[in-house]
Backbone as CSV, one residue per row, in Angstrom:
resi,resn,N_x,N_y,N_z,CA_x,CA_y,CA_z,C_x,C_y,C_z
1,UNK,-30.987,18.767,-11.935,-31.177,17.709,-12.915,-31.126,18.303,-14.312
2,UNK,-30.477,17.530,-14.731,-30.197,18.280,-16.784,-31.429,17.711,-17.578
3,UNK,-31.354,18.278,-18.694,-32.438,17.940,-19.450,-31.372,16.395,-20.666
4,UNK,-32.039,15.679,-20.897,-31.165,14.101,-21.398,-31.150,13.218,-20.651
5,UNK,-31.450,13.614,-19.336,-30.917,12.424,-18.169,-32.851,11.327,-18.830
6,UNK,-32.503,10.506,-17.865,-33.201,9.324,-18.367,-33.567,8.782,-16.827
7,UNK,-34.925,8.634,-16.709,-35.310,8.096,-15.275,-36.501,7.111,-15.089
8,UNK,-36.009,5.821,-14.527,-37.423,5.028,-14.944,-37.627,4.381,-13.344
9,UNK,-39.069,3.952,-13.217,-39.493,4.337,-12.142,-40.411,3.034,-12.647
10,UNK,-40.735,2.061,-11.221,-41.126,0.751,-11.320,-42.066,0.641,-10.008
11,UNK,-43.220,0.069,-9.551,-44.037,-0.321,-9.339,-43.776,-1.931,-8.435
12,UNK,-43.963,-2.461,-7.504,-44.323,-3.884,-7.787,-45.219,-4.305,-8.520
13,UNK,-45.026,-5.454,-9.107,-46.458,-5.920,-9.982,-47.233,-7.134,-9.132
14,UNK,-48.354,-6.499,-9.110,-49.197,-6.665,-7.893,-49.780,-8.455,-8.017
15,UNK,-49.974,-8.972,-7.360,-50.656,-9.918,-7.785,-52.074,-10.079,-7.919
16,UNK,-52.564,-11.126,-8.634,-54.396,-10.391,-9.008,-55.383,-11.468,-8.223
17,UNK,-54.347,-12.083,-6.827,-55.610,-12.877,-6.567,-56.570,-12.503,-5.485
18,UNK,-56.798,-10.878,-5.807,-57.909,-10.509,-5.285,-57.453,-8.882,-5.302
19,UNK,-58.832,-7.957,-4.905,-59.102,-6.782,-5.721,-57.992,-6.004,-4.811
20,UNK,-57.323,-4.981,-5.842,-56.599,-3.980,-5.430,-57.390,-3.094,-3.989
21,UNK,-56.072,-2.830,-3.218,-56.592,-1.764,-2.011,-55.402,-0.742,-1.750
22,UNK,-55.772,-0.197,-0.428,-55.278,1.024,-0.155,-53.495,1.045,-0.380
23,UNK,-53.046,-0.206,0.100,-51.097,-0.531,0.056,-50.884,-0.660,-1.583
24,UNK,-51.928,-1.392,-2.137,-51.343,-1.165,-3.620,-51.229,0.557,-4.391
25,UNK,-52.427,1.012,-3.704,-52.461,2.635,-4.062,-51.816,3.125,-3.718
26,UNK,-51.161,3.161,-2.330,-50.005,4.110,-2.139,-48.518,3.755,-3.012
27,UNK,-48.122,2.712,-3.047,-47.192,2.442,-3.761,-47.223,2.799,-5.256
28,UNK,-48.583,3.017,-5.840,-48.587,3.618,-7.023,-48.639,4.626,-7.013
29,UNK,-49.083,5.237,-6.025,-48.851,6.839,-6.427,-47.791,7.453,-5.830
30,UNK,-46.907,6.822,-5.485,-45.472,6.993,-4.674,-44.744,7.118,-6.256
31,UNK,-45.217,6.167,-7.158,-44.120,6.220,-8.310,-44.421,7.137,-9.152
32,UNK,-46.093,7.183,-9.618,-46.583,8.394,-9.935,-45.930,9.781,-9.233
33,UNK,-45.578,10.083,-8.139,-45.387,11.056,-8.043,-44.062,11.058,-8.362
34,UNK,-43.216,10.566,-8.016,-41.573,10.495,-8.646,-41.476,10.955,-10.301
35,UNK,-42.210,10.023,-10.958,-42.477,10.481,-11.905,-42.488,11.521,-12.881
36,UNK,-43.551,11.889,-12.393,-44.188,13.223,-12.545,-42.813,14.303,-12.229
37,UNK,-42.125,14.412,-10.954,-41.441,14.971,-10.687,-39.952,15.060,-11.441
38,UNK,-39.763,14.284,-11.798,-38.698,13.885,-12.752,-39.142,14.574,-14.535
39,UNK,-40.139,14.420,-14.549,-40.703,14.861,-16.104,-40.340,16.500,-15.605
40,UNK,-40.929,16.846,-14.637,-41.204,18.363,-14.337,-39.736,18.876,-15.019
41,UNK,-38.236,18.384,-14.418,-37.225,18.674,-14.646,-36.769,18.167,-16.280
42,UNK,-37.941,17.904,-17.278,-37.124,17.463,-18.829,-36.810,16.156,-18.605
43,UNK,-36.737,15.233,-17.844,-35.873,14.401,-17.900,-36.730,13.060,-18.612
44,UNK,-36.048,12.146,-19.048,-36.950,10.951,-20.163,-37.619,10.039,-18.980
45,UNK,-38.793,9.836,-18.889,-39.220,9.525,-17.228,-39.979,7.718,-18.465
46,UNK,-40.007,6.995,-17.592,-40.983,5.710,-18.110,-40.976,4.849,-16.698
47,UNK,-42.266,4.767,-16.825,-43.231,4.638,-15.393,-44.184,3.346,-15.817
48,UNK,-43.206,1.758,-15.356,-44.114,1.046,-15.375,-44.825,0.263,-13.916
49,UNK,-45.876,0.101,-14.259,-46.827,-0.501,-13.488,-47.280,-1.950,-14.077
50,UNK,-48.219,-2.939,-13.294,-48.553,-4.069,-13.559,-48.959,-5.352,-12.747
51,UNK,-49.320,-6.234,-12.835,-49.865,-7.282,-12.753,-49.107,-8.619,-12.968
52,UNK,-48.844,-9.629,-11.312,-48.682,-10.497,-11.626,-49.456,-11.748,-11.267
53,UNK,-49.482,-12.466,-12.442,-50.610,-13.258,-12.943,-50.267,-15.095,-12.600
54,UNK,-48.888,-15.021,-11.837,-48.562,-16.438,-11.572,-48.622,-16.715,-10.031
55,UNK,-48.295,-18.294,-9.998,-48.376,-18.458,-8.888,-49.867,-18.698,-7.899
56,UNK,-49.632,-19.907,-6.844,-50.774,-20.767,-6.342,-51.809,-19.732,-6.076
57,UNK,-51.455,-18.830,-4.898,-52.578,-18.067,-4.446,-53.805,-17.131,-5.717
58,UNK,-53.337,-17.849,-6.963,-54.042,-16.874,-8.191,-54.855,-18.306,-8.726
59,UNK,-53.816,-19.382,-8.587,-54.749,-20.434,-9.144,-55.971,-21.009,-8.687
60,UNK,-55.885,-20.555,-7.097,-56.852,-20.877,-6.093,-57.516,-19.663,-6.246
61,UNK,-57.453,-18.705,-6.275,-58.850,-17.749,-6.057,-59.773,-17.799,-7.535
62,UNK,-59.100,-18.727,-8.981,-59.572,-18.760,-9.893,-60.301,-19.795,-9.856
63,UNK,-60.357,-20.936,-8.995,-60.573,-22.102,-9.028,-61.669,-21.399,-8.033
64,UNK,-61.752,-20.758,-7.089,-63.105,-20.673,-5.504,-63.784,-20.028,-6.335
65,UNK,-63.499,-18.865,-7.368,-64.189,-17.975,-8.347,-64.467,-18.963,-9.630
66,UNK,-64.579,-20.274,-9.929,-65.285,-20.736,-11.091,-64.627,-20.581,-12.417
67,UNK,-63.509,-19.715,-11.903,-63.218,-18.670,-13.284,-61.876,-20.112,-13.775
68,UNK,-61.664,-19.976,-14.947,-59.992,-20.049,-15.618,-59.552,-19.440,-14.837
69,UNK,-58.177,-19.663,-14.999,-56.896,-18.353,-14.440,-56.724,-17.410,-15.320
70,UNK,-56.948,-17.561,-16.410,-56.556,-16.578,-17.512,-57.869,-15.480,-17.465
71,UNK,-58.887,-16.105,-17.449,-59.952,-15.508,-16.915,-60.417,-14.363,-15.774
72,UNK,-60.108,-15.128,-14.768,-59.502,-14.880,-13.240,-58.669,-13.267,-13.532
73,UNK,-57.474,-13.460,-14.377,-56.269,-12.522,-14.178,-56.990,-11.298,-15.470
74,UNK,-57.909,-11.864,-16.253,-58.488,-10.526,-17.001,-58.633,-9.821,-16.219
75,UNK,-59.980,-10.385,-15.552,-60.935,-9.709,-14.313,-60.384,-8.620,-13.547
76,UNK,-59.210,-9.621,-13.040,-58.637,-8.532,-11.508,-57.521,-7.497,-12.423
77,UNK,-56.891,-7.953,-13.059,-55.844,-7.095,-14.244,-56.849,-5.668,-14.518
78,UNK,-58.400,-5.671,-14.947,-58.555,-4.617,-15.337,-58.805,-3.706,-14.368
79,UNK,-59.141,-4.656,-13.093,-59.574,-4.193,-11.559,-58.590,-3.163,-11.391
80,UNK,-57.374,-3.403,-11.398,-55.795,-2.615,-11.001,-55.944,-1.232,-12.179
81,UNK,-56.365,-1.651,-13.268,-56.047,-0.570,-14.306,-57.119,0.495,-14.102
82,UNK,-58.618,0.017,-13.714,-59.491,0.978,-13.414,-59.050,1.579,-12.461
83,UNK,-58.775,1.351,-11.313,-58.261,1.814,-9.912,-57.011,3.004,-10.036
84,UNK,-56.451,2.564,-11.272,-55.337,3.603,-11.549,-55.751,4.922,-12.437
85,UNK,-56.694,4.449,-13.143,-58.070,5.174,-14.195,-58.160,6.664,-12.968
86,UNK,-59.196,6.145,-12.335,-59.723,6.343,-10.643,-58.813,7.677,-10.317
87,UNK,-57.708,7.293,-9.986,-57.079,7.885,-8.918,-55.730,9.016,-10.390
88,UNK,-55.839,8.608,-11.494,-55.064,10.000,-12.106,-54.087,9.332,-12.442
89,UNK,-53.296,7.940,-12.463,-52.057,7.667,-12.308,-51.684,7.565,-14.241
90,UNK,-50.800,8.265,-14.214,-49.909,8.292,-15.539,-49.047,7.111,-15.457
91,UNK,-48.996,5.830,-15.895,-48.111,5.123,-15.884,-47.573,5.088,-17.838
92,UNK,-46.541,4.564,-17.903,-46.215,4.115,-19.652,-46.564,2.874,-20.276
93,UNK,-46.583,2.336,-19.232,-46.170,0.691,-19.201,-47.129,0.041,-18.394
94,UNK,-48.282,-0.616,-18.558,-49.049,-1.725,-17.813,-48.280,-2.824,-18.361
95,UNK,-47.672,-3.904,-17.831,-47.110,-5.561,-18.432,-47.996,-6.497,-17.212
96,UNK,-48.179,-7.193,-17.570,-48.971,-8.437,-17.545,-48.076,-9.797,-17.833
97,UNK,-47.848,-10.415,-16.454,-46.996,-11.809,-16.638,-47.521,-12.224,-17.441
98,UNK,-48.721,-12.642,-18.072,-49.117,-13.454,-18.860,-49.201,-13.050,-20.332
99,UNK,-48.616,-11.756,-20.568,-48.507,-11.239,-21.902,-47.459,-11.964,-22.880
100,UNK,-47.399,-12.421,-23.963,-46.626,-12.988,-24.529,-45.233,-12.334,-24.858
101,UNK,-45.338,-11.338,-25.286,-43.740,-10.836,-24.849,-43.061,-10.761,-23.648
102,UNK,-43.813,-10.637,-22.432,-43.337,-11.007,-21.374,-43.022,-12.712,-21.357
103,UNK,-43.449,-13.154,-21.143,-43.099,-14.531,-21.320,-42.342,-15.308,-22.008
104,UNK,-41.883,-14.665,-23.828,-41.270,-14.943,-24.842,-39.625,-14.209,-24.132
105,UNK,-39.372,-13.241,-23.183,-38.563,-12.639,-22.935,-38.027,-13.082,-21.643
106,UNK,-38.583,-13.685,-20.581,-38.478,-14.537,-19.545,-37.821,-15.806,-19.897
107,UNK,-38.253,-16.324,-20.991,-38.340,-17.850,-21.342,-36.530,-17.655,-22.069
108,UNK,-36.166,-16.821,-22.873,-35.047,-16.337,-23.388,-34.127,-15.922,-22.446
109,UNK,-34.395,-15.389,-21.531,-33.379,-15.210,-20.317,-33.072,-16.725,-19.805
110,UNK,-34.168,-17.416,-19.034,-33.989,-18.592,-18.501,-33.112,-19.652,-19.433
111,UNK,-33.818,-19.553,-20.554,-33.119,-20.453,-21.587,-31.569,-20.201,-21.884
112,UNK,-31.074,-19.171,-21.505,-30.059,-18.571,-21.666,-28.870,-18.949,-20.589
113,UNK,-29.572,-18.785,-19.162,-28.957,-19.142,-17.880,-29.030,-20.941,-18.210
114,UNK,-29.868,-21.393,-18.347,-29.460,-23.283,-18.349,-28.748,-23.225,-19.216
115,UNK,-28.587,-22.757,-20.470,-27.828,-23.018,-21.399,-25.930,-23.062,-20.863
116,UNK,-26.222,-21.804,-19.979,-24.437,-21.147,-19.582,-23.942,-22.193,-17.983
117,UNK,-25.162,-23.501,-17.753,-24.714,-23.981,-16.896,-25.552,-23.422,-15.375
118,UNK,-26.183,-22.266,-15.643,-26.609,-21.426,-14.403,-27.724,-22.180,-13.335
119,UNK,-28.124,-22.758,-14.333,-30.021,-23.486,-14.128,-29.838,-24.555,-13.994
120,UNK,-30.221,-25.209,-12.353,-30.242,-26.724,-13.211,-31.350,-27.199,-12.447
121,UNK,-31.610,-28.735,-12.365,-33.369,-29.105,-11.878,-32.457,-29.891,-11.081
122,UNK,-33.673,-29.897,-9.923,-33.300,-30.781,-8.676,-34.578,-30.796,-8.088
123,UNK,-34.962,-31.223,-6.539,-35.568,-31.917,-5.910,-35.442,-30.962,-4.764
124,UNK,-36.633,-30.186,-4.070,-36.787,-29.807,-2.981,-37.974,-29.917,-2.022
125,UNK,-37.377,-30.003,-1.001,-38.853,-30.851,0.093,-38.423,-29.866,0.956
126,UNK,-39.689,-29.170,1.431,-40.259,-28.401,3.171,-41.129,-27.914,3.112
127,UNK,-41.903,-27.254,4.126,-43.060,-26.891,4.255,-43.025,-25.766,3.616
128,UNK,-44.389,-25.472,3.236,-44.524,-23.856,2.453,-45.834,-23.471,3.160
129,UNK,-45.953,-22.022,3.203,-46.923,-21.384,3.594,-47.884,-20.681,2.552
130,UNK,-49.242,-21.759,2.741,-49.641,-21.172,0.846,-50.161,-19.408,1.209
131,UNK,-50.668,-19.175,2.246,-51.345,-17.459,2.082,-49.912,-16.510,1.915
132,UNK,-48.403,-17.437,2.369,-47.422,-16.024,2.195,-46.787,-16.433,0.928
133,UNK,-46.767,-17.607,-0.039,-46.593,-18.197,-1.334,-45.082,-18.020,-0.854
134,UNK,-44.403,-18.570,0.448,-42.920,-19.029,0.450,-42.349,-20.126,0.988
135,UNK,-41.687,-20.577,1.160,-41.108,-21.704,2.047,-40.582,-21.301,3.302
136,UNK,-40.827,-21.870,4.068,-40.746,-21.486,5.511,-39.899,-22.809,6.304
137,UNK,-38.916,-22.614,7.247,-38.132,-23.440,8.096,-39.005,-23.880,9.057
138,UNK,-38.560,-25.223,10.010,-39.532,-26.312,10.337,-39.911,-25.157,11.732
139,UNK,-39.352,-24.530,11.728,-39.551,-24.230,13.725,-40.620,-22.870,13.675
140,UNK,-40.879,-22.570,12.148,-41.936,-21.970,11.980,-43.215,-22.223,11.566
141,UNK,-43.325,-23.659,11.878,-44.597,-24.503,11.578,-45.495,-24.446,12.553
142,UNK,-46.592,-24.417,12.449,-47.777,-24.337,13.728,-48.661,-25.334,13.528
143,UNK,-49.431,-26.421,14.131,-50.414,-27.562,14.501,-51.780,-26.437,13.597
144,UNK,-51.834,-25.497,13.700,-52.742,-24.579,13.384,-52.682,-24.603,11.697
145,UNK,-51.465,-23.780,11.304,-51.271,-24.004,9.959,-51.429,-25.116,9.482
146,UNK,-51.131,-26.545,9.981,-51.517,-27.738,9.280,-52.878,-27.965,8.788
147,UNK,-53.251,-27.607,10.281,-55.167,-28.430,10.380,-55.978,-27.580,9.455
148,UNK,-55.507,-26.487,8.794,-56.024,-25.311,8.763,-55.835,-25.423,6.848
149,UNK,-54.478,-26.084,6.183,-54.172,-26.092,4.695,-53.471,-25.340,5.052
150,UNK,-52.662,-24.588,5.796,-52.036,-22.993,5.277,-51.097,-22.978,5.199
151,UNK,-50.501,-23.895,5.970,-48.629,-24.949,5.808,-48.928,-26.056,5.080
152,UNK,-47.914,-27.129,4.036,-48.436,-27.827,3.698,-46.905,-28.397,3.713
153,UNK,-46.714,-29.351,3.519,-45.413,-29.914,3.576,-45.798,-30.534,1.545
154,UNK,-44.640,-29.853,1.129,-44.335,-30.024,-0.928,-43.089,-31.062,-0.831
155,UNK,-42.803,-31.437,-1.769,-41.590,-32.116,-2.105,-41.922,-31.897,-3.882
156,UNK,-41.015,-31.115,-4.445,-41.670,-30.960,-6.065,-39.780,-30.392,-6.595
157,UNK,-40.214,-30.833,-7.795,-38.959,-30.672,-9.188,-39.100,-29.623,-8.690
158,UNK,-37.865,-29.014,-9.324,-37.768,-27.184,-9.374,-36.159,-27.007,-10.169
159,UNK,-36.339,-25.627,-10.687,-35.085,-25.119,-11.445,-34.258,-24.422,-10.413
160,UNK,-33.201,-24.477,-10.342,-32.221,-23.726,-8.917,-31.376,-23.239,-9.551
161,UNK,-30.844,-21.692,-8.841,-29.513,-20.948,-9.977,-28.450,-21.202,-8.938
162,UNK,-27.736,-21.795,-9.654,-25.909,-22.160,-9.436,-25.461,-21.076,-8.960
163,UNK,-25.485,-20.674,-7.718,-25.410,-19.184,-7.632,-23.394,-19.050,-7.138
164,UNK,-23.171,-20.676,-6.653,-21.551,-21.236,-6.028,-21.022,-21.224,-7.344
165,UNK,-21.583,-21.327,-8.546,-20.581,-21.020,-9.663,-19.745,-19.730,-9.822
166,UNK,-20.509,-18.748,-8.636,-19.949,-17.092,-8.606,-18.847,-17.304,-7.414
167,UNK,-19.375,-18.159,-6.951,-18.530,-17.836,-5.320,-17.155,-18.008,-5.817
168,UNK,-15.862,-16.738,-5.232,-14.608,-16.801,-5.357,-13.846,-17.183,-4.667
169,UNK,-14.198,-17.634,-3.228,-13.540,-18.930,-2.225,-14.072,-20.507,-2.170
């Protein structure tokens, strides 16, 4: 490896609706160590880590916790950063979905894709699975998940990317 090269090294950003554990630690110190290893050789290393702050399963543990969400995502946000405190991890970069440049920079991309035709709103109905926060096909529905909240059958607006505007057949 030469000295100039440039190496950046990313994290999932965890979600905060509830306290960091052992799978979030290994994955951070998986990048931490890359890292690190990459610096060893000169090379321009930037190592971000972070927190994501959207989405149901965050609005609900803010809502069983009393808390705001914004509240909520302080809490567990600093939870992740102590934990990294803790354990030695050199990151460059903590971002936070809910940071305003993140969001001011999201919102500019998106705005960008509807603008070029990419984005458009429509109407989607099926069941979702709120503990895996995805949509799931009917033959993976269980009498259990119903009785239970954990499948729920949505029908809600949503933004969809034109992705057949790429297709070349």
């Amino acid at each position: 490896m030469a000295e100039g090269r440039r190496f950046y090294v990313t994290t999932p950003i965890y979600y905060v609706n509830d306290s960091p554990h052992i799978g979030h630690s290994y994955t951070t110190i998986l990048g931490d160590v890359l890292a690190r290893y990459h610096r060893l050789f000169g090379e321009e290393v930037r190592f971000m880590t972070g927190t994501d702050e959207h989405g149901q399963k965050v609005q609900q543990a803010a809502q069983k916790s009393g808390k705001t969400p914004i509240e909520h995502c302080d809490l567990y946000s600093e939870r992740f950063k102590e934990m990294w405190r803790l354990l030695e991890i050199r990151y460059d970069r903590f971002i936070r979905t809910t940071e305003p440049a993140h969001e001011k920079t999201v919102s500019e991309i998106l705005q960008k894709l509807y603008d070029q035709g990419d984005i458009y709103r429509d109407t989607y109905s099926g069941w979702y699975n709120v503990s895996e926060e995805m949509f799931i096909s009917d033959d993976e529905v269980t009498e259990e998940g119903k009785e239970t909240g954990r499948i729920v059958h949505v029908s809600e607006d949503n933004y969809f990317f034109r992705l057949s505007k790429y297709q070349d057949w």
